[in-house]
C-alpha positions as CSV (number, residue, x, y, z in Angstrom):
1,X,0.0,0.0,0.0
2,X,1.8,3.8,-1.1
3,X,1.5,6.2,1.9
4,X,-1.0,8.0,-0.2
5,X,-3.5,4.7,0.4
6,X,-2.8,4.8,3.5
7,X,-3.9,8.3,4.1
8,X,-6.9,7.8,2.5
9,X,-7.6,5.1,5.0
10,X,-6.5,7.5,8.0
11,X,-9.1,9.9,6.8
12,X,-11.8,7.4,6.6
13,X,-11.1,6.0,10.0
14,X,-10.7,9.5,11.5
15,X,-14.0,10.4,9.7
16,X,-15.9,7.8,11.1
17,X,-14.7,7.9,14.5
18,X,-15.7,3.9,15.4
19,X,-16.0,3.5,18.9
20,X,-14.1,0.8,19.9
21,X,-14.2,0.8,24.3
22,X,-17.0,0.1,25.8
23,X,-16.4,0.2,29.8
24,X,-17.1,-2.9,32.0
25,X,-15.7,-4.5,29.1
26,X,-12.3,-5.5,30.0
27,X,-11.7,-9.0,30.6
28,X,-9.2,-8.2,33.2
29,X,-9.0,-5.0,34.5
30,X,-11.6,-3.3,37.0
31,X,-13.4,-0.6,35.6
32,X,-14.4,1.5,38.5
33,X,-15.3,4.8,36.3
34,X,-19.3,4.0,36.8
35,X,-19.5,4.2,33.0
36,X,-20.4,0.6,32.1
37,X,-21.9,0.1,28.7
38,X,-20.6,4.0,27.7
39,X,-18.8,3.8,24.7
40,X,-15.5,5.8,24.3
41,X,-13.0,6.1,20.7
42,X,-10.1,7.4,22.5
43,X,-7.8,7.7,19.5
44,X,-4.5,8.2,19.3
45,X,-3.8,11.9,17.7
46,X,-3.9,11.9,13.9
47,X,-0.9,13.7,13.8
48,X,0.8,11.1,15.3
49,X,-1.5,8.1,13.0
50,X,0.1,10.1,9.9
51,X,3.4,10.1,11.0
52,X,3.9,6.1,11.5
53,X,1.9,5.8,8.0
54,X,4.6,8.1,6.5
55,X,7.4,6.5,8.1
56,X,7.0,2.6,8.6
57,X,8.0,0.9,6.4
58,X,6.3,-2.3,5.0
59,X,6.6,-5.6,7.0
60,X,8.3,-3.2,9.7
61,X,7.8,-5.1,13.2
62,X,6.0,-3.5,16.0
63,X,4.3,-3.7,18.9
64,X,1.5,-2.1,21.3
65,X,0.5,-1.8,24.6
66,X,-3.2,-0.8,24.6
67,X,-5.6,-1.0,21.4
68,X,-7.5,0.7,18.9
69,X,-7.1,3.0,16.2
70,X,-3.2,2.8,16.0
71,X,-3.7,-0.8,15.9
72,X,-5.9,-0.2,13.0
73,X,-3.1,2.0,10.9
74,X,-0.5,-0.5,12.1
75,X,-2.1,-3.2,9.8
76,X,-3.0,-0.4,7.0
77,X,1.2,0.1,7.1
78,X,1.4,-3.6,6.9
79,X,3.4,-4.2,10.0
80,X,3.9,-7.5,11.6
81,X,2.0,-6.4,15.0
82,X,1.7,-7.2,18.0
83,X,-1.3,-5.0,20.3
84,X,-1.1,-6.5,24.1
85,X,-4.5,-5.1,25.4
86,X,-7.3,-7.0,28.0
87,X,-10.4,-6.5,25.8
88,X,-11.1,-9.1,23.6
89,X,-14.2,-7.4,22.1
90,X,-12.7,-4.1,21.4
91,X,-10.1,-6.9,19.5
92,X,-13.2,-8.0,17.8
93,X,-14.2,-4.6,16.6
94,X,-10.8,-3.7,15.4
95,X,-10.9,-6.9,13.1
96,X,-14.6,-5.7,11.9
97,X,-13.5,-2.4,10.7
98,X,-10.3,-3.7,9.3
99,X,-12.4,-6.0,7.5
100,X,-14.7,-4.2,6.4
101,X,-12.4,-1.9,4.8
102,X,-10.7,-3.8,2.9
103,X,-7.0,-4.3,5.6
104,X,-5.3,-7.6,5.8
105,X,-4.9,-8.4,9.5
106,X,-3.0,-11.9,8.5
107,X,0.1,-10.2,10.2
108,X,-2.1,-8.9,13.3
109,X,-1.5,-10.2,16.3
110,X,-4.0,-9.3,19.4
111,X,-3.6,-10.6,23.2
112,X,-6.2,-11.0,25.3
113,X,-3.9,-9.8,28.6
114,X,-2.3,-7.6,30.8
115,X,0.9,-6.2,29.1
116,X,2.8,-6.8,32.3
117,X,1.6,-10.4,32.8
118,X,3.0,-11.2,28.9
119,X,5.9,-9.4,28.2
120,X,8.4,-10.7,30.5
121,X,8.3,-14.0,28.9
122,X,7.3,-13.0,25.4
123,X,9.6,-14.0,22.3
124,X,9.9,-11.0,20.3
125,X,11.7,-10.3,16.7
126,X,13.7,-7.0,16.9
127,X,11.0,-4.3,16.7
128,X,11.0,-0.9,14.5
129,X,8.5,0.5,17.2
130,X,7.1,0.0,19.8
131,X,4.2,2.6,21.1
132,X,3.1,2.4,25.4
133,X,-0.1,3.3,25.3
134,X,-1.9,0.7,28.0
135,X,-2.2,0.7,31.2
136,X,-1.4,4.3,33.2
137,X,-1.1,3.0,36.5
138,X,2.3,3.1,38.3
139,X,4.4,1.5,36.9
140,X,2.6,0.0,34.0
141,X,4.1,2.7,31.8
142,X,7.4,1.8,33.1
143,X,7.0,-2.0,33.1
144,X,6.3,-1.8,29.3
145,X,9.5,0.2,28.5
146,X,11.6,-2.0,30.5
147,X,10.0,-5.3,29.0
148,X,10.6,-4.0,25.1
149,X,13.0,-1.5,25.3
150,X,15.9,-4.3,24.7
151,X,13.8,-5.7,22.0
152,X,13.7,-2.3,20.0
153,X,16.2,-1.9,17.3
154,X,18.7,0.4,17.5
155,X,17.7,3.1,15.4
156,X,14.1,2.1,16.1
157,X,11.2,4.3,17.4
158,X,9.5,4.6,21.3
159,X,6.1,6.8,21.2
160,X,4.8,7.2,24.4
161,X,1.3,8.2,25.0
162,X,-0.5,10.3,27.7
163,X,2.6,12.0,28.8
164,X,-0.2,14.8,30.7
165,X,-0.2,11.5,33.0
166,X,2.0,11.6,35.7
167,X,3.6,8.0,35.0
168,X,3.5,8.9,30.9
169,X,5.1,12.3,31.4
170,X,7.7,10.4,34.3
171,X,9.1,7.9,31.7
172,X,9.0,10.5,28.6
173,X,11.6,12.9,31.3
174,X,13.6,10.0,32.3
175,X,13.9,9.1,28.4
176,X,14.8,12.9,27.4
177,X,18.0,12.7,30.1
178,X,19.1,9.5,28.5
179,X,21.6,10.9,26.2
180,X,23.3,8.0,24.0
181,X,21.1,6.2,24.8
182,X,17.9,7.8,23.2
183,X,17.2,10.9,21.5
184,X,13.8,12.8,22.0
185,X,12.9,13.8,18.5
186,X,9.1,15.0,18.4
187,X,6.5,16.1,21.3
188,X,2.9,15.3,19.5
189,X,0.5,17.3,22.3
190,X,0.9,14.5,24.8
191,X,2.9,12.3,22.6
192,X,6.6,11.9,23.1
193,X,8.3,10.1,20.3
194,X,12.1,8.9,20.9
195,X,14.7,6.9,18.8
196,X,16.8,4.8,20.5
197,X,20.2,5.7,19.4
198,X,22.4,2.9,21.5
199,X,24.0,-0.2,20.4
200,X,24.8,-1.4,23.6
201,X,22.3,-2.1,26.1
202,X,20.0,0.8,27.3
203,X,18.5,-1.7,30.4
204,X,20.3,-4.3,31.3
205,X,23.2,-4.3,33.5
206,X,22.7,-0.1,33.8
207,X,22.4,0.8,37.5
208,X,20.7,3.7,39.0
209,X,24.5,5.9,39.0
210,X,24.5,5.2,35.0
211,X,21.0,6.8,34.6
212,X,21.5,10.9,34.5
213,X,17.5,11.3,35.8
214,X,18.1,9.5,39.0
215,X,21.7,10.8,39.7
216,X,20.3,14.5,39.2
217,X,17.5,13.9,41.8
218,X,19.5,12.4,44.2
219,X,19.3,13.2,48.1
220,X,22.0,14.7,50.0
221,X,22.3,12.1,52.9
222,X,22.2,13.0,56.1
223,X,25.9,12.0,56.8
224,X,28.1,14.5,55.3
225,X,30.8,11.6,54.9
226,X,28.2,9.3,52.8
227,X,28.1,11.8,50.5
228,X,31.1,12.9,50.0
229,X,31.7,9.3,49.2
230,X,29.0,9.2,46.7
231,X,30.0,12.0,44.9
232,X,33.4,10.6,44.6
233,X,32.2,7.0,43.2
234,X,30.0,8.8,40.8
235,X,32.9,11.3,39.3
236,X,34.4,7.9,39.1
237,X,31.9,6.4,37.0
238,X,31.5,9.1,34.9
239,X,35.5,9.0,34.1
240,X,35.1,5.6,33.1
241,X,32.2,5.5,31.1
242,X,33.4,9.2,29.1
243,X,30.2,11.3,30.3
């Protein structure tokens, strides 16, 4: 499909406007909004739809945590996909649309779970992008970066979602310090998208004295000595690794 075909099926889902949640629904999650039976579309903004249209190229490999219209222009880009959400009827509508309109969902994939249940044990290929955009509860958000960010090429794409949400806007301000590691290159409204620009690993074997967002907020302690100490070993480490 040319990015112009893809557009054209941007417009017509942003036209339409499907509603895809339906609260009470979730087949794993307590909905305690007292909104049962209200249907919601809560898309993603278009402006950030468009962009992964115009920039993903076919048979790229991604993955989700939440569901719905993204999901949709994932399989209009013709991504292998992956969408970790605990609604398999909001699944069930994002199939109907798809299929009604004419998008292969053959390389769809759609779990019927909690992303932090899944994702520890899950075999991924190397993704092109991944996009956090399920659960906002501390530290879902969190939980989902650690669990894919290995998995993400380097060179590959992070969007993260609801960033006016304390644990959105927490991980997008912890990504932004992590220089070499990834590089913020757009705000969409809320959206934050980053590249990952590391080779090496960006998660495992880091400790909290590698990562600049938890050295900078650091505690003087109430021994003068202690700190003095920990200032030293973290000159130290910043000797060694060149920062």
């Amino acid at each position: 499909m040319t990015i112009a075909e893809r557009m054209k099926q941007i417009d017509a889902l942003w036209a339409e406007q499907p509603k895809l949640f339906v609260h009470g629904e979730g087949t794993l999650c307590i909905d305690r909004s007292g909104q049962d039976g209200k249907e919601e579309a809560w898309p993603l903004s278009p402006d950030v739809l468009r962009w992964v249209a115009e920039t993903l190229p076919d048979g790229a490999a991604t993955l989700e945590t939440g569901c719905g219209y993204s999901t949709m222009v994932f399989a209009i880009c013709g991504a292998r996909h992956v969408a970790i959400a605990p609604d398999y009827r909001q699944h069930g509508r994002i199939r109907d649309w798809c299929a009604a309109h004419g998008v292969p969902t053959e390389a769809l994939r759609l779990v019927d779970a909690r992303s932090q249940d899944v994702l520890p044990g899950m075999e991924l290929p190397p993704l092109d992008l991944v996009l956090i955009d399920g659960c906002h509860a501390f530290p879902a958000p969190c939980l989902d970066w650690y669990y894919t960010a290995e998995k993400l090429k380097p060179g590959g794409y992070l969007i993260v979602d609801d960033c006016h949400l304390v644990t959105g806007r927490m991980l997008a301000d912890f990504l932004a310090e992590e220089h070499g590691r990834w590089e913020l290159v757009r705000w969409f409204g809320k959206t934050a998208l980053f590249q990952k620009t590391a080779t090496e690993p960006v998660v495992e074997g880091l400790e909290w004295t590698d990562q600049p967002f938890c050295v900078k907020r650091l505690a003087a302690p109430s021994s003068p000595g202690l700190w003095k100490r920990l200032r030293s070993r973290l000159a130290r480490r910043r000797k060694k690794g060149g920062g």
